[in-house]
VOBA-1610 file (N, C-alpha, C; in pm, whole numbers, padded with zeros to 5 digits, always signed):
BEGIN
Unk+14904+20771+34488Unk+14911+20646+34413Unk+14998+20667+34289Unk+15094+20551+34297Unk+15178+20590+34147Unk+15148+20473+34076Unk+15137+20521+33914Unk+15065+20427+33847Unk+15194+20448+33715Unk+15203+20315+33665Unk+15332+20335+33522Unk+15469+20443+33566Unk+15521+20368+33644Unk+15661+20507+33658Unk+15567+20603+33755Unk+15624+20742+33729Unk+15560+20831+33776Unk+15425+20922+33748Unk+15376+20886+33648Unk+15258+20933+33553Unk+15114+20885+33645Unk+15054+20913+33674Unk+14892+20872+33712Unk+14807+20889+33606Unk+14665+20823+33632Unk+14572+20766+33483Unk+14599+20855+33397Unk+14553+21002+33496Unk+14496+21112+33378Unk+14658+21151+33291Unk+14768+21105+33336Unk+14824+21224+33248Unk+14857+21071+33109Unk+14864+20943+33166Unk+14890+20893+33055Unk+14798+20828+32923Unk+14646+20902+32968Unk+14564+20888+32866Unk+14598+21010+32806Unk+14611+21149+32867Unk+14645+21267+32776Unk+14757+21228+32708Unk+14866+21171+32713Unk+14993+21146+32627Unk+14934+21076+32511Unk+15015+21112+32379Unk+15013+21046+32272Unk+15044+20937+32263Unk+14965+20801+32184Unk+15036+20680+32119Unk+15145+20620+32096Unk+15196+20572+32191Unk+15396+20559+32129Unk+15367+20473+31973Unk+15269+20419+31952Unk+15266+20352+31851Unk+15120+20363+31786Unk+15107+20502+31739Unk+14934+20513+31677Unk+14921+20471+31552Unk+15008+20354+31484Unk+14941+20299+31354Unk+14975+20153+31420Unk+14878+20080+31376Unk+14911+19933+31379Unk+14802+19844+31314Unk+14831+19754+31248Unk+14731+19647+31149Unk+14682+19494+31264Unk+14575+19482+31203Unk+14522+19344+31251Unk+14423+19280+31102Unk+14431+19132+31213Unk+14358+19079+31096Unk+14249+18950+31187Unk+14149+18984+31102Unk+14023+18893+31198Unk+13985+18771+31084Unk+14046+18644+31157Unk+14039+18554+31062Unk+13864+18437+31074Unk+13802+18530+31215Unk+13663+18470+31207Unk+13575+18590+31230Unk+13580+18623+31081Unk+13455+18753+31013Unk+13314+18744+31111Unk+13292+18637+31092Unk+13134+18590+31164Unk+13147+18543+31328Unk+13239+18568+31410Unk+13228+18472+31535Unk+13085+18570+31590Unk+13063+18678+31572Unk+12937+18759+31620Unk+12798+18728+31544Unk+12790+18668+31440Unk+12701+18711+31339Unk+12543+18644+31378Unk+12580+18514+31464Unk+12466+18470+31494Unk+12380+18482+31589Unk+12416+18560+31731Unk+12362+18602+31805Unk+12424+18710+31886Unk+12389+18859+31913Unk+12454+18930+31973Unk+12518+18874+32121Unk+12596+18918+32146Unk+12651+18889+32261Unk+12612+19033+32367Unk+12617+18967+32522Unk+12592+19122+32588Unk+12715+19182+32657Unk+12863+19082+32589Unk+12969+19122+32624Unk+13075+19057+32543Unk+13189+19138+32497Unk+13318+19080+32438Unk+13440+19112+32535Unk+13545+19011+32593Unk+13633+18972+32672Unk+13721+18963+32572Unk+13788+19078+32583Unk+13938+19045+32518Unk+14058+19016+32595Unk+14139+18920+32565Unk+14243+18886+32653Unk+14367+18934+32538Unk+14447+18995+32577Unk+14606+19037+32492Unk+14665+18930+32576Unk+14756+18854+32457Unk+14864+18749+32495Unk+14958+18742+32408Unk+15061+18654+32426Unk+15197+18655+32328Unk+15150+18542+32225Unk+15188+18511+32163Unk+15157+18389+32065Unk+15257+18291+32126Unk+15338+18293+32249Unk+15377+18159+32333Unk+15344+18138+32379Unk+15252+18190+32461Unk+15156+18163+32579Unk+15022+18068+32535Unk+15050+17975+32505Unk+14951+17907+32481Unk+14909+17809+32594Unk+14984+17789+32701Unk+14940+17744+32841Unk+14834+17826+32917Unk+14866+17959+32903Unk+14829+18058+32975Unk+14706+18110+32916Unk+14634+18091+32785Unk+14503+18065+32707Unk+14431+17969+32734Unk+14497+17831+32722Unk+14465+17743+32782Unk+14380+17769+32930Unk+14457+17742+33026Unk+14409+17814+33125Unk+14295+17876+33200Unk+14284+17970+33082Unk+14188+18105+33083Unk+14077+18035+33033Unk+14017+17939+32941Unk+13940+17864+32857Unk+13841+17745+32940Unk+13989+17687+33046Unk+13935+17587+33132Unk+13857+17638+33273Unk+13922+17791+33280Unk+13847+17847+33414Unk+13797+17947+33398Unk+13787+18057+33435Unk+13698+18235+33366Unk+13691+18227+33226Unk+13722+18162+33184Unk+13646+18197+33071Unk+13599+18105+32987Unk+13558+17984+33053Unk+13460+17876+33042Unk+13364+17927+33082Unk+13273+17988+32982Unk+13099+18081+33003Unk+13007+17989+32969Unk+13031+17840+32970Unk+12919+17755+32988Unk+12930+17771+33148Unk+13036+17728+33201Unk+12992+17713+33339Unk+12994+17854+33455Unk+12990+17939+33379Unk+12951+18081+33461Unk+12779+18130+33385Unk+12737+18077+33268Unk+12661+18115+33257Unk+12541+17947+33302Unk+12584+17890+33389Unk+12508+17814+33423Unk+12437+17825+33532Unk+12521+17940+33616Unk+12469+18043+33799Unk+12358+18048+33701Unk+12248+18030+33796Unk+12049+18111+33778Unk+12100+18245+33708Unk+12169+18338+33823Unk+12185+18489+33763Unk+12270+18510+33664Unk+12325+18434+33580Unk+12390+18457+33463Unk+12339+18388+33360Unk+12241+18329+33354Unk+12154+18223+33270Unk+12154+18349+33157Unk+12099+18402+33192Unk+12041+18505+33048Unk+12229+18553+32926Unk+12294+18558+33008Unk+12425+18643+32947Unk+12458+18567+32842Unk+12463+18611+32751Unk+12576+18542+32603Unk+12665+18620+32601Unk+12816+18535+32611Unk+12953+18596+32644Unk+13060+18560+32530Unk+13137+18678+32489Unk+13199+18588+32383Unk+13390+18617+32404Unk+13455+18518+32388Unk+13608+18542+32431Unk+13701+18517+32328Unk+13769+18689+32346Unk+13892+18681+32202Unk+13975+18674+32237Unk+14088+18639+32198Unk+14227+18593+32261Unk+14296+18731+32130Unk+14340+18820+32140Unk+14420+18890+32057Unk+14585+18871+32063Unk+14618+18829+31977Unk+14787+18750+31994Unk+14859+18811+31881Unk+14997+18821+31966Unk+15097+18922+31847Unk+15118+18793+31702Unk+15161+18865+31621Unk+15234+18763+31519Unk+15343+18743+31533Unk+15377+18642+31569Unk+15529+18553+31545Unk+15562+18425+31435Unk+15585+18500+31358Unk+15654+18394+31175Unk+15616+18238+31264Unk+15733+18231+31388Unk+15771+18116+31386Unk+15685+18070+31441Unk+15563+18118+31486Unk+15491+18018+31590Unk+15283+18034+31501Unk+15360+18084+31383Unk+15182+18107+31302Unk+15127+17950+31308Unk+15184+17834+31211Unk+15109+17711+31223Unk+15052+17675+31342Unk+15119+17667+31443Unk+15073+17633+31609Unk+14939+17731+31601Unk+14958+17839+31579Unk+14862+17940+31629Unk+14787+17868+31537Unk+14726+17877+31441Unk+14662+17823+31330Unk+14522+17715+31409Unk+14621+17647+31412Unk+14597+17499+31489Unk+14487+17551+31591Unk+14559+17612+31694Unk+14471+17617+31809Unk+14326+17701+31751Unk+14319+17786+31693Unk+14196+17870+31646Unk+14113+17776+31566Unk+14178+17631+31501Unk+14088+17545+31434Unk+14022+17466+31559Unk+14100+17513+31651Unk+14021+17329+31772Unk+13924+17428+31828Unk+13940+17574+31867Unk+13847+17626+31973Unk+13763+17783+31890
//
């Protein structure tokens, strides 16, 4: 099995970080604070892809209606969208994190 080029799992977890410093910023301190969750879903996306969030919101990862199955009744699920910064597209981004 070839996995990334020629590398398989193990050798490219042993390789170093091409990029081991990098900053973030969490602009909802509290989205956890009121009830643990028994899982966090992170999705990595571009900050254009806002169709493709979309998307993800209306189907898997609409956890009203997966946690409405009998056997998922109990689960509290919570979904982060982690998105690069792009200058030009911050207000848009803005926006959408105020509606959802």
């Amino acid at each position: 099995m070839e996995f990334v080029g020629t590398k398989y799992p193990k050798q490219l977890f042993k390789q170093k970080p091409i990029r081991a410093e990098f900053s973030y910023e969490i602009k909802n301190e509290n989205f956890c604070s009121s009830v643990k969750p028994h899982a966090l879903i992170f999705v990595v996306s571009k900050s254009s892809n806002y169709d493709s969030r979309n998307a993800i919101r209306r189907t898997w990862g609409n956890f009203a209606r997966i946690t409405s199955l009998n056997k998922f009744s109990h689960l509290y699920l919570k979904l982060f969208f982690l998105i690069d910064i792009d200058e030009t597209r911050l207000i848009s981004i803005s926006l959408e994190q105020t509606l959802f």
